[in-house]
N, C-alpha and C positions, 0 to 999 in steps of 0.2 A: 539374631533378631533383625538386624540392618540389612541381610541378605534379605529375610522373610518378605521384609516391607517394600523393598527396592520388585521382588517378583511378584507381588501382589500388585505394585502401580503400575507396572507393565500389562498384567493381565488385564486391569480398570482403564487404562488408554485404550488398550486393543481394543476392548468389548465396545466404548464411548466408540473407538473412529470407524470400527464395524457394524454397529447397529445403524450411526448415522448415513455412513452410505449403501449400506444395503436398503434401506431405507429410501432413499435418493435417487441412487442409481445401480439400485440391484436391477435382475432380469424380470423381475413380476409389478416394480416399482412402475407406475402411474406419470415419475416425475423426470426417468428414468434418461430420456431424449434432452431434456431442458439445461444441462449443463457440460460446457463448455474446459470447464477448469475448475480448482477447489483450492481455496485458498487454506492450507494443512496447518501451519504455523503461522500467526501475526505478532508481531511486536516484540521478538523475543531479546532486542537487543538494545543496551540499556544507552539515557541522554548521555548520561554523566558519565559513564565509563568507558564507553567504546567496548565494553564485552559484553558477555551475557547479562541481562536479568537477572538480579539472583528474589530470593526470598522478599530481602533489605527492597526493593521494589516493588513486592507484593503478588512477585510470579509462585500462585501456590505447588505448580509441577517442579521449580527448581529447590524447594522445603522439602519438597521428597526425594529426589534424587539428589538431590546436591551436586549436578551438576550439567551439562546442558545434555544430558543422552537421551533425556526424554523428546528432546527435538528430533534426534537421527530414530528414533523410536516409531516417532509419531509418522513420520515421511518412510518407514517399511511398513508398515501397519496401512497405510493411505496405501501405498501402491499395491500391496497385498487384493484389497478389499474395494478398489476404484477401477472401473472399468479400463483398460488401458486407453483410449480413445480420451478420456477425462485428465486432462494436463494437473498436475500438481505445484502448488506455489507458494513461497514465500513473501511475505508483506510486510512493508515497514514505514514507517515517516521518518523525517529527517534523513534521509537513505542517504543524501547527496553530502551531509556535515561531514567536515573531517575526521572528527572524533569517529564519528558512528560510522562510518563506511567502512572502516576495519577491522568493526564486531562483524557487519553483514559478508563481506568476504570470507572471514571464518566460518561462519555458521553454513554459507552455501557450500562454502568446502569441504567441511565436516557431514555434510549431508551427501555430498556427488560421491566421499573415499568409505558411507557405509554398506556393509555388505546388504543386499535387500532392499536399500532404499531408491527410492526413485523420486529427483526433482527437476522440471520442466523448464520452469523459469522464474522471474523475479517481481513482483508487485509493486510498483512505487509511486507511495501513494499521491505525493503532490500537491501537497497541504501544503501550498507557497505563498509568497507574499507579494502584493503590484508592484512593491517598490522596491523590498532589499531582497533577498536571497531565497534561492538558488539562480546565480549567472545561470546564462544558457552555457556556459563553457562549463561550467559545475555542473549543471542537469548532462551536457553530454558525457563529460568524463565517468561519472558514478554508472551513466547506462551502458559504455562499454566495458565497462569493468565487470559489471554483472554481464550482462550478453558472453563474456570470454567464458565466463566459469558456468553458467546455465542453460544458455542456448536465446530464450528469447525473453522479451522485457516487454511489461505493461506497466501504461499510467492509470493506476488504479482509482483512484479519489481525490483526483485534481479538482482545486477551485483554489482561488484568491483573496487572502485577506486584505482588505482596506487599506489605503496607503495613509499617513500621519493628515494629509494634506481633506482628506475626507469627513465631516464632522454629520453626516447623516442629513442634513439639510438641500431642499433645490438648490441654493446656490450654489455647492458643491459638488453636484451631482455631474452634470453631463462633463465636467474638468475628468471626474474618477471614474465615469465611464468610459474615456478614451483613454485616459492611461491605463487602462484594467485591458484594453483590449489589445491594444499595442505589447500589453505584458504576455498575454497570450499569444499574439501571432510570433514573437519571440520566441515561444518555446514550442509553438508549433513547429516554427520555419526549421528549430532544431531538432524536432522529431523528423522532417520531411528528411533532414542531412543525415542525421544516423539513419535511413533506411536507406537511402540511395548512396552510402559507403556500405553495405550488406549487414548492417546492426538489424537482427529480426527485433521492431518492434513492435507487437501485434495486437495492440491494442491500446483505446484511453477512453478512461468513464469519469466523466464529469461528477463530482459527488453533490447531486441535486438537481433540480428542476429552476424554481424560482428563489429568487434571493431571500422574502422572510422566513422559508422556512429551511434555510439554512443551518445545520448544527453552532454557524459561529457567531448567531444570533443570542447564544446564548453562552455563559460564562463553561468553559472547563480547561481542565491545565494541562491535556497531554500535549503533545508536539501541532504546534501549526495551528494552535486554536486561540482564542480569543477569550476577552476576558468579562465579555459582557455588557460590558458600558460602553459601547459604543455600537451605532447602527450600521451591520454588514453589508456588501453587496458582492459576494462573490463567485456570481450565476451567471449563466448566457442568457439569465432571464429574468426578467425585474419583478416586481412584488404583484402586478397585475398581468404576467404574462408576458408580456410586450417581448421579443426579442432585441436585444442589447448590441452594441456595437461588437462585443467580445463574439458572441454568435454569426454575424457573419464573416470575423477571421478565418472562420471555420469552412463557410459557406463560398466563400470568392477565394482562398486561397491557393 
């Protein structure tokens, strides 16, 4: 029976990673040109533990298999069925904490030694904070670590939480836009250094446009978020638009 069910979720992954890229970026597909990479796995590795997700976190694919194969599964299945041109990737926040960076080394290594599979590079998301962590020697260290075992490294969903000194008011305001920007060209100047020591890092997407409508505008509890009671500003762009000091870190550096 445990056999039965274990090749029956395998066949419902395939069919799920198949349809949707055929879909995507099959050859009759419409959408087909418009992606770059695919992100195959997110989140699979758990705060508290430093290993996998299990169930007890609410990962439904680890209740079926009981155990992480559904991940080197999902990345043969992805490469199978994605264009080869279409990079494939893992995603994670927190990527840089102690604890968890030697779930996500496993999990990338376990995916590079299965047969069939194919993984490009590493997602990190960037869910940071103006004022405590991740150092930029934290942010370099965890992006060479991945860059050694994947090949290349993207900042996926970078933006900034508020620092303690921030209480959402003008008064406050233009202090936390300068330290929010200084926080950024930090971790710029540290993405500038990992490329120019030959660390492929090829890309970084800001998660958002303007700051209210920011995900940490509002309360939720996974990693890097916020808890709602307090007014964010974590964007190169302020709640009318305006570009922000943090935007032209970007721009003059």
């Amino acid at each position: 029976e445990i056999s039965a069910c274990l090749v029956g979720s395998e066949m419902c992954i395939r069919d799920s990673i198949k349809t949707v890229l055929e879909h995507f970026t099959g050859e009759d597909s419409k959408y087909r040109e418009l992606f770059y990479g695919w992100d195959v796995v997110n989140e699979a590795v758990s705060d508290n533990t430093g290993t996998y997700r299990s169930d007890a976190e609410n990962s439904s694919w680890w209740a079926v298999y009981g155990s992480p194969e559904y991940i080197c599964n999902a990345f043969v299945f992805a490469n199978r069925y994605a264009p080869s041109n279409v990079e494939l990737y893992y995603n994670d926040y927190n990527e840089w904490y102690n604890v968890k960076i030697n779930g996500i080394i496993q999990l990338l290594e376990d995916v590079k030694n299965t047969q069939g599979a194919r993984i490009d590079g590493m997602g990190m998301q960037g869910h940071y904070q103006t004022e405590k962590s991740p150092s930029a020697d934290e942010f370099e260290r965890a992006a060479r670590t991945f860059a050694r075992i994947v090949g290349k490294v993207q900042v996926t969903e970078l933006d900034m939480a508020a620092s303690a000194s921030y209480d959402g008011t003008d008064a406050t305001r233009d202090e936390e836009f300068d330290r929010q920007a200084k926080r950024y060209q930090k971790l710029y100047q540290a993405m500038q250094k990992l490329k120019a020591d030959g660390v492929n890092i090829s890309g970084m997407t800001v998660w958002g446009v303007v700051d209210k409508y920011s995900w940490l505008q509002t309360a939720n509890n996974v990693g890097g978020a916020s808890d709602g009671t307090r007014k964010q500003c974590p964007l190169l762009f302020d709640d009318n638009y305006e570009a922000k000091p943090s935007y032209w870190v970007f721009v003059e550096e």
